[in-house]
C-alpha positions as CSV (number, residue, x, y, z in Angstrom):
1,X,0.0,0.0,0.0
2,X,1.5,3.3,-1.1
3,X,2.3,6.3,1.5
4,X,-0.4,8.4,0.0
5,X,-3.3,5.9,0.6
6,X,-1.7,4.4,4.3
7,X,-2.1,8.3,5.2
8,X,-5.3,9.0,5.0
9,X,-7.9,9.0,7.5
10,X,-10.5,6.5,7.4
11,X,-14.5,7.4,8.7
12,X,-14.1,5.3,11.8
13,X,-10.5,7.1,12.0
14,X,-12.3,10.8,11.9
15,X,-15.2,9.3,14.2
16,X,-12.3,8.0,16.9
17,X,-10.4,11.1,16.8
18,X,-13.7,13.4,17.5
19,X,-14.6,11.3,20.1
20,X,-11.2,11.9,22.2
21,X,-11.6,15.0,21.3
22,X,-14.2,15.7,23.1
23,X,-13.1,13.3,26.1
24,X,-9.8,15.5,26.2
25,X,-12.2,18.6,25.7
26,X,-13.9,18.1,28.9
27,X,-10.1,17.2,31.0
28,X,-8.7,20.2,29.3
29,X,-12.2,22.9,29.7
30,X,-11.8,21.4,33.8
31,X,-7.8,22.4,33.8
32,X,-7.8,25.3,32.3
33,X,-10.8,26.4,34.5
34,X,-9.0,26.2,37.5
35,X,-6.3,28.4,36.0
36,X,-8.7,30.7,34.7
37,X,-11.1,31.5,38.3
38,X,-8.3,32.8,39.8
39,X,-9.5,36.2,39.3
40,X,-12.6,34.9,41.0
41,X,-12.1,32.0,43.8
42,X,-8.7,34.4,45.3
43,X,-11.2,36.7,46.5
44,X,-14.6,34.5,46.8
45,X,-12.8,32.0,48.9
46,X,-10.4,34.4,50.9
47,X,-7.2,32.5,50.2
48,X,-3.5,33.6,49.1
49,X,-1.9,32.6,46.3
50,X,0.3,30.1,48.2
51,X,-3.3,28.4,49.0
52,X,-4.4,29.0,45.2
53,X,-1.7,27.3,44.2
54,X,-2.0,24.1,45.9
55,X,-5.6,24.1,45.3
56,X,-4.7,24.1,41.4
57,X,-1.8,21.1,42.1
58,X,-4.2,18.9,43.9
59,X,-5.2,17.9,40.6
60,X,-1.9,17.4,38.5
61,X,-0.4,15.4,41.8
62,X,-3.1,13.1,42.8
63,X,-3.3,12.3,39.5
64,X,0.6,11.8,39.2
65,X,0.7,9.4,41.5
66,X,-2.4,7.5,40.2
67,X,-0.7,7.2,37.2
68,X,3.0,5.8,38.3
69,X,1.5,3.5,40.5
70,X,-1.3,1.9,37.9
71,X,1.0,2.1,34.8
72,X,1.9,-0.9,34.7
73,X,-1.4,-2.5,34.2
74,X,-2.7,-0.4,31.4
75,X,-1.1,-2.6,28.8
76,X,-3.4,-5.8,30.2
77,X,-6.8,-4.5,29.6
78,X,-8.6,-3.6,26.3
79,X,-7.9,0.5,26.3
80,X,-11.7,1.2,25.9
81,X,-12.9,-0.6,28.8
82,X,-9.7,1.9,30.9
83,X,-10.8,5.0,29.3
84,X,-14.8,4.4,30.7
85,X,-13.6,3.3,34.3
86,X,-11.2,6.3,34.9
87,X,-13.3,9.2,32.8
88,X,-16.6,7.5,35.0
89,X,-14.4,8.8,38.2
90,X,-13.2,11.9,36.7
91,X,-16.7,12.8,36.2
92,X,-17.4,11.7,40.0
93,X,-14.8,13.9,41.3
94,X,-16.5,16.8,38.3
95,X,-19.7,16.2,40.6
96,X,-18.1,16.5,44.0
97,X,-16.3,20.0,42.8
98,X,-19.4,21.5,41.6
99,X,-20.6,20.2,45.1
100,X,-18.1,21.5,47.3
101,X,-18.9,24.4,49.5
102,X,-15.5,25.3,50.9
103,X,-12.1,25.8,50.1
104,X,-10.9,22.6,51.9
105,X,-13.8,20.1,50.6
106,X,-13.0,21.3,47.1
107,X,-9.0,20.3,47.5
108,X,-10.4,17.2,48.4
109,X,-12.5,16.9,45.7
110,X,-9.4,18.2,43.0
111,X,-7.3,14.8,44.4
112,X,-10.5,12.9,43.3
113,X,-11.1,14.0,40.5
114,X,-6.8,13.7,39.7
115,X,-6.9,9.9,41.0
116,X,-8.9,9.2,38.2
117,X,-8.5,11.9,35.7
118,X,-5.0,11.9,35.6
119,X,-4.7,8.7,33.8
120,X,-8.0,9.5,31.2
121,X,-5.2,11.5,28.7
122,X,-2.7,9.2,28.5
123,X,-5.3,6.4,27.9
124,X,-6.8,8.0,25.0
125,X,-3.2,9.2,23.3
126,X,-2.5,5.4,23.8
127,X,-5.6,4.5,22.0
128,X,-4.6,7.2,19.1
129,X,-1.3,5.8,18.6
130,X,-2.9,2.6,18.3
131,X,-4.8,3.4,15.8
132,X,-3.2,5.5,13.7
133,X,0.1,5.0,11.4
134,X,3.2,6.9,12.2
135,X,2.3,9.3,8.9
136,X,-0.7,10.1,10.6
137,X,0.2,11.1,14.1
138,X,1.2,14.7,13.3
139,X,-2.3,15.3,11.9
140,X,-4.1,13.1,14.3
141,X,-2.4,15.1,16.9
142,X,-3.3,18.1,15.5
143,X,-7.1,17.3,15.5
144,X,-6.8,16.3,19.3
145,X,-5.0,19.6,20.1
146,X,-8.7,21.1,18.7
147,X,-10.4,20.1,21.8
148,X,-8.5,22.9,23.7
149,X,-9.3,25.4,21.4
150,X,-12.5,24.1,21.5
151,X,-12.2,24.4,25.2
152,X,-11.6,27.9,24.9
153,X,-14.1,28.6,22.2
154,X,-17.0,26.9,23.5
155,X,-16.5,25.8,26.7
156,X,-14.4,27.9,28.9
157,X,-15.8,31.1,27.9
158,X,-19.1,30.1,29.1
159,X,-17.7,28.4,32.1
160,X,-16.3,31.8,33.3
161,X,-19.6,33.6,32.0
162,X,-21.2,31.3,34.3
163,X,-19.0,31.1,37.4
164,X,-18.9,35.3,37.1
165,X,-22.9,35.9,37.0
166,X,-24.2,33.0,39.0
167,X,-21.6,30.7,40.4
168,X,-18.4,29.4,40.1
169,X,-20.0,25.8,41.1
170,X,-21.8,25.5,37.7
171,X,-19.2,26.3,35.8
172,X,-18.1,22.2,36.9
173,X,-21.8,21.1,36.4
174,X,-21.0,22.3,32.8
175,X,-18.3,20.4,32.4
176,X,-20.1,17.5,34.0
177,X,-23.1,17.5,31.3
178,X,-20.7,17.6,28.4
179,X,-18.6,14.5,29.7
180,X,-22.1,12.2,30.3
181,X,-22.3,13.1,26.3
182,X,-19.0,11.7,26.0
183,X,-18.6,8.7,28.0
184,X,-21.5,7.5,26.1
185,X,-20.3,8.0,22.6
186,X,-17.3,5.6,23.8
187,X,-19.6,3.3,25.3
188,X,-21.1,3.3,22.0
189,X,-19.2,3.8,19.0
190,X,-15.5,3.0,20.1
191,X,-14.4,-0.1,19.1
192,X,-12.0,-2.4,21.2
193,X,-8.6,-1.6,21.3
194,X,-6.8,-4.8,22.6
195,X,-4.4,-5.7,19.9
196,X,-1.4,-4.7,22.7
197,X,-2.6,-7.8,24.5
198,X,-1.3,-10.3,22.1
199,X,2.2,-8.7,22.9
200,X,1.6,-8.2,26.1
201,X,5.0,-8.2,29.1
202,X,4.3,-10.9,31.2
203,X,5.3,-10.4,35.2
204,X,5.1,-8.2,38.1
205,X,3.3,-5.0,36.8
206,X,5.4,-3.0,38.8
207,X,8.6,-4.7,37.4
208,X,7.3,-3.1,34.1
209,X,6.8,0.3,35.4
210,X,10.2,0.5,36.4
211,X,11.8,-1.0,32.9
212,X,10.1,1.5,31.4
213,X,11.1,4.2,33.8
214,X,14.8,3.0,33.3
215,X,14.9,2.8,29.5
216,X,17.2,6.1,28.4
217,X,15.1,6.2,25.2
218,X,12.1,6.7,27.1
219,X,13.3,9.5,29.8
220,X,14.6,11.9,27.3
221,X,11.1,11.6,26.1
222,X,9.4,12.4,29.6
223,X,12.1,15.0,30.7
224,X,10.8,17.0,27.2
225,X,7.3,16.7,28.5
226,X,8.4,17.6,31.7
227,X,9.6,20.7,30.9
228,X,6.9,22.2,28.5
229,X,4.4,20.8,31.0
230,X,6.1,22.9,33.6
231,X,6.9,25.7,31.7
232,X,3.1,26.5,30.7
233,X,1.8,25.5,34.1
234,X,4.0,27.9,35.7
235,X,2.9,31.2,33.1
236,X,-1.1,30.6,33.5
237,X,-1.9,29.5,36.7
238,X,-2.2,33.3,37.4
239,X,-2.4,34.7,34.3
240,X,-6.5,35.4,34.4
241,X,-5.3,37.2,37.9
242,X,-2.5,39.4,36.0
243,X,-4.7,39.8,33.4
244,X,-7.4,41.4,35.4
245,X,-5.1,42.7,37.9
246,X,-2.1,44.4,36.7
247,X,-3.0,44.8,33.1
248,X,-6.5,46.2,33.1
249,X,-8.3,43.4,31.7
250,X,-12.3,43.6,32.9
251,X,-13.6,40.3,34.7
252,X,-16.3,40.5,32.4
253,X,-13.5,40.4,29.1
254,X,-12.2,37.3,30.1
255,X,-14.1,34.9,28.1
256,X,-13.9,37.2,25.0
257,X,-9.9,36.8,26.0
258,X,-10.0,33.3,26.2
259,X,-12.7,32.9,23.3
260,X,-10.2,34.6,20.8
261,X,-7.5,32.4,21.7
262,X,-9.8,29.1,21.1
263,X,-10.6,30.4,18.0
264,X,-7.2,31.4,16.8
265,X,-6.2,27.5,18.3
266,X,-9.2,25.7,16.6
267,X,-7.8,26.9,13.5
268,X,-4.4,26.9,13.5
269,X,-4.1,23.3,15.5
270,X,-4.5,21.5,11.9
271,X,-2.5,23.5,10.5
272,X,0.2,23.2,12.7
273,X,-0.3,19.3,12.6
274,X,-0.1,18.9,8.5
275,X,3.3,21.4,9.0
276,X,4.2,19.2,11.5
277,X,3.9,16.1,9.1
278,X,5.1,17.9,5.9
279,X,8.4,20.0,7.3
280,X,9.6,17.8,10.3
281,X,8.8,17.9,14.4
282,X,11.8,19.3,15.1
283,X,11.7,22.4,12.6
284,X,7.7,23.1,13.9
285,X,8.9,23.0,17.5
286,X,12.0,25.4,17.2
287,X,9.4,27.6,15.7
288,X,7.2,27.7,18.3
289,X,9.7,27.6,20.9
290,X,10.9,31.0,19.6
291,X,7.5,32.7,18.9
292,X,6.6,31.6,23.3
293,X,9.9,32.9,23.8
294,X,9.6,36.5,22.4
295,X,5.9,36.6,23.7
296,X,6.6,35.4,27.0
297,X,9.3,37.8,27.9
298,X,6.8,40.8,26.5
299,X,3.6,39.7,28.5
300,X,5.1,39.0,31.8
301,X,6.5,42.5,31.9
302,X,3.5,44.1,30.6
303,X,1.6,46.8,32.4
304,X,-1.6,48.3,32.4
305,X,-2.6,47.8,28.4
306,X,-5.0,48.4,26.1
307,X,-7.7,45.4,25.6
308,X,-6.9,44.8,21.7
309,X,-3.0,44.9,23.1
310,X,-3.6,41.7,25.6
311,X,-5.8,39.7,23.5
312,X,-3.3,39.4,21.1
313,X,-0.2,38.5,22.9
314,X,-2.5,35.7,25.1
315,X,-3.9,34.6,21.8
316,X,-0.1,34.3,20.6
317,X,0.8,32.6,24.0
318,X,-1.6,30.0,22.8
319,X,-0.7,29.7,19.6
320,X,2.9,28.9,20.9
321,X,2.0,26.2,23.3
322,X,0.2,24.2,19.9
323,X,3.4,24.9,18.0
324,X,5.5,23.2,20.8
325,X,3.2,20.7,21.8
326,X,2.3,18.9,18.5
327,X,5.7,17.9,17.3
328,X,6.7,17.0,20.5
329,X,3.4,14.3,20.9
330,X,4.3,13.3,17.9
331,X,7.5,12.5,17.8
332,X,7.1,11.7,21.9
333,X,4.7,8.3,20.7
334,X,7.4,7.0,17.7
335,X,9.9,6.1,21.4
336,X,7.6,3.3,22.5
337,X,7.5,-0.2,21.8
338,X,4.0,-1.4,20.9
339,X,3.7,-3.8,24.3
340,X,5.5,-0.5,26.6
341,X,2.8,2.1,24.6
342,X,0.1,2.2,27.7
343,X,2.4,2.2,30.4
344,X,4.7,4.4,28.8
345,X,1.8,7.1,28.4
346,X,0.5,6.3,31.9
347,X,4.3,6.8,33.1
348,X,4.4,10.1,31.1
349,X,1.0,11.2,32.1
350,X,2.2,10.8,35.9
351,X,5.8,12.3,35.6
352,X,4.0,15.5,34.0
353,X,0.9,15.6,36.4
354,X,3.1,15.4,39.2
355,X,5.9,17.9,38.2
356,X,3.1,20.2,36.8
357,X,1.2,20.8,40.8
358,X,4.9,21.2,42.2
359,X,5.0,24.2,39.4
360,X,1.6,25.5,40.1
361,X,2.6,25.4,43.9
362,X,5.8,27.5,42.6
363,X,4.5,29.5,40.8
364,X,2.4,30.4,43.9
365,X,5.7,31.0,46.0
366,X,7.4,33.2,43.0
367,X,4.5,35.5,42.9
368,X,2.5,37.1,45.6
369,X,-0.4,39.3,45.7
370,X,-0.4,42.7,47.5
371,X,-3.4,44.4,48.8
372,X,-3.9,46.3,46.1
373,X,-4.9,43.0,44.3
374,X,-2.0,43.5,42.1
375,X,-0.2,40.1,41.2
376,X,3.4,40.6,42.0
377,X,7.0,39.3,41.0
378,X,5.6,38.4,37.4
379,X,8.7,39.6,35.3
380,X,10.9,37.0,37.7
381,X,8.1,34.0,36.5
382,X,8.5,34.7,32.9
383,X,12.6,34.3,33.0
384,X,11.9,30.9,34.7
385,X,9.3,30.0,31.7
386,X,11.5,31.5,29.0
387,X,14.8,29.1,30.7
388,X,12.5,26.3,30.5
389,X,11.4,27.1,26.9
390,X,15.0,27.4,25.8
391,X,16.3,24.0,27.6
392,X,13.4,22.4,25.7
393,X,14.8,22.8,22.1
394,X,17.9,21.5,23.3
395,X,16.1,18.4,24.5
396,X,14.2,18.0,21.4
397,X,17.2,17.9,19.3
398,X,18.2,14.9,21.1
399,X,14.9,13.0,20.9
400,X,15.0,13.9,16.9
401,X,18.6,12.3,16.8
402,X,17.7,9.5,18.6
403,X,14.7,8.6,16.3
404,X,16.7,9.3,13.2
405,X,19.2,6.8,14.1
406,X,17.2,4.3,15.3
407,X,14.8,4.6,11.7
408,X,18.4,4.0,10.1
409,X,19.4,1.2,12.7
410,X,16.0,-0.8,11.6
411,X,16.3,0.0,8.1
């Protein structure tokens, strides 16, 4: 079969990739939510940005530690039948946030909704890679990365809307209707994905966590991830607050802020994804690593701006996360052998969740806010992002020589 015809998309191709789409559209809208009410819940639930900050890493490091310690079984069980038990708990823990009534219930009800939501991503870019050829992954990647511009576009916009004229509980019941949509359309149109299990690693589960922990071919891989997880995590956790705070951005702008940035990200994401394909992973990523760079080091010493002014450069901040994020997925899933794939993702999924709430809870100790409201220290945050961003195309380079030489080695 010719390259052409092996790289197109199939219907039951399209129909998988909108359905994790919209699985990834719901863990990404709940994220980015928590990122985003920090304008709101600072004030609402009278607590500093120290206390902000771990209430935005209960998430990432529950679900961290889910991840490391179940990794090893998520190559013995058909993939569908993982994705419906852990998204059926991350839509429990949805409930119990939407629920909560205090700051300290609704930290408890972050680590539930981490336990089980933490491993929900790494199932479905398992399934993905699965079912799609190495061609393909670029684009296939680039379609996924839609569902947080569609986040933005459709969902997180109304989810602050919501949250700023009624409450910021129902912004969560949102989230929770649109994910009872989705865990039936797995239920009901995704197929089983079980071919793993003919090659599947016999022994001690945990045994197989650690091999694929201490496989150099793999860690380069997670250290990447690591770093742009990090990176980003540390920049928006209070951006909404700066934003609002310190550059004159209206509460009631925020959704149009976020809104344009979807939009700008629904487009672009395929776009970014066929480049990916067409001019290398490497070449994409160096080009969005510059682009966050310059943007970075403009926004974070920004002051009181113009509305048109801040759109742009978040929209732009967006835009470079999508440029550094698809490459890197896709050459990140080439690394892993067939029978490692789950437990791989599950591994990286854990390694990111859990070095992603240590960098919300740091970026809660590099900035502070004064009693003015204004959001402190944020010109010192965005030289730790931009150090990040630069170490990250150094790693990259590596993981693109590494795959070269191994495509020549097997050749």
């Amino acid at each position: 079969m010719s390259t052409e015809a092996t790289s197109k998309f199939t219907p039951y191709q399209f129909l998988l990739v909108g359905i994790l789409a919209l699985v990834l559209f719901t863990i990404v809208l709940d994220f980015m939510l928590m990122s985003a009410l920090s304008a709101i819940l600072l004030p609402k639930l009278e607590i500093t940005t120290k206390q902000f900050g771990l209430l935005v890493s209960a998430y990432p490091i529950s679900g961290g530690i889910s991840a490391i310690l179940l990794s090893g079984y998520t190559d013995r069980f058909d993939r569908k039948k993982l994705l419906l038990f852990f998204y059926s708990g991350f839509l429990l823990g949805i409930i119990c946030c939407a629920n909560a009534p205090s700051y300290q219930v609704l930290v408890v009800a972050r680590v539930i909704t981490g336990i089980f939501g933490g491993l929900v991503g790494a199932i479905s870019f398992a399934i993905l890679t699965d079912s799609f050829e190495t061609n393909q992954r670029g684009r296939a990647m680039g379609y996924l990365q839609m569902a947080s511009a569609g986040s933005q576009i459709m969902g997180l916009p109304l989810a602050l809307y919501l949250a700023s004229e009624l409450d910021w509980h129902v912004a969560f019941w949102l989230i929770a209707a649109i994910g009872i949509i989705a865990i039936f359309l797995v239920f009901w149109k995704i197929k089983p994905v079980n071919m793993h299990l003919h090659r599947q690693v016999n022994g001690n589960p945990l045994r197989h966590s650690l091999n694929i922990i201490s496989n150099r071919n793999y860690l380069i891989v997670f250290l990447n991830n690591i770093l742009l997880v990090s990176g980003d995590i540390i920049l928006m956790t209070f951006s909404s607050a700066f934003c609002t705070n310190n550059l004159g951005v209206h509460l009631d702008d925020l959704p149009l802020l976020y809104l344009i940035a979807g939009i700008a990200t629904f487009i672009c994401a395929p776009i970014i994804g066929r480049l990916t394909d067409k001019f290398g992973k490497l070449n994409i990523f160096v080009a969005g690593a510059i682009i966050s760079i310059l943007v970075v080091a403009v926004f974070s010493n920004l002051g009181l701006s113009p509305l048109w002014a801040v759109i742009i450069i978040h929209t732009l901040i967006f835009l470079g996360i999508n440029a550094r994020s698809i490459p890197s997925s896709a050459l990140g899933t080439v690394m892993p052998e067939v029978e490692d794939r789950g437990a791989f993702m599950a591994v990286d999924a854990s390694l990111q969740q859990a070095v992603g709430g240590l960098a919300a809870v740091a970026a809660g100790w590099i900035v502070f806010q004064s009693e003015d409201g204004m959001i402190n220290n944020f010109p010192t945050l965005g030289v730790v992002v931009i150090t990040i961003m630069i170490a990250t195309i150094g790693v990259m380079y590596v993981i693109d020589r590494m795959v070269k030489r191994r495509n020549i080695t097997s050749a």
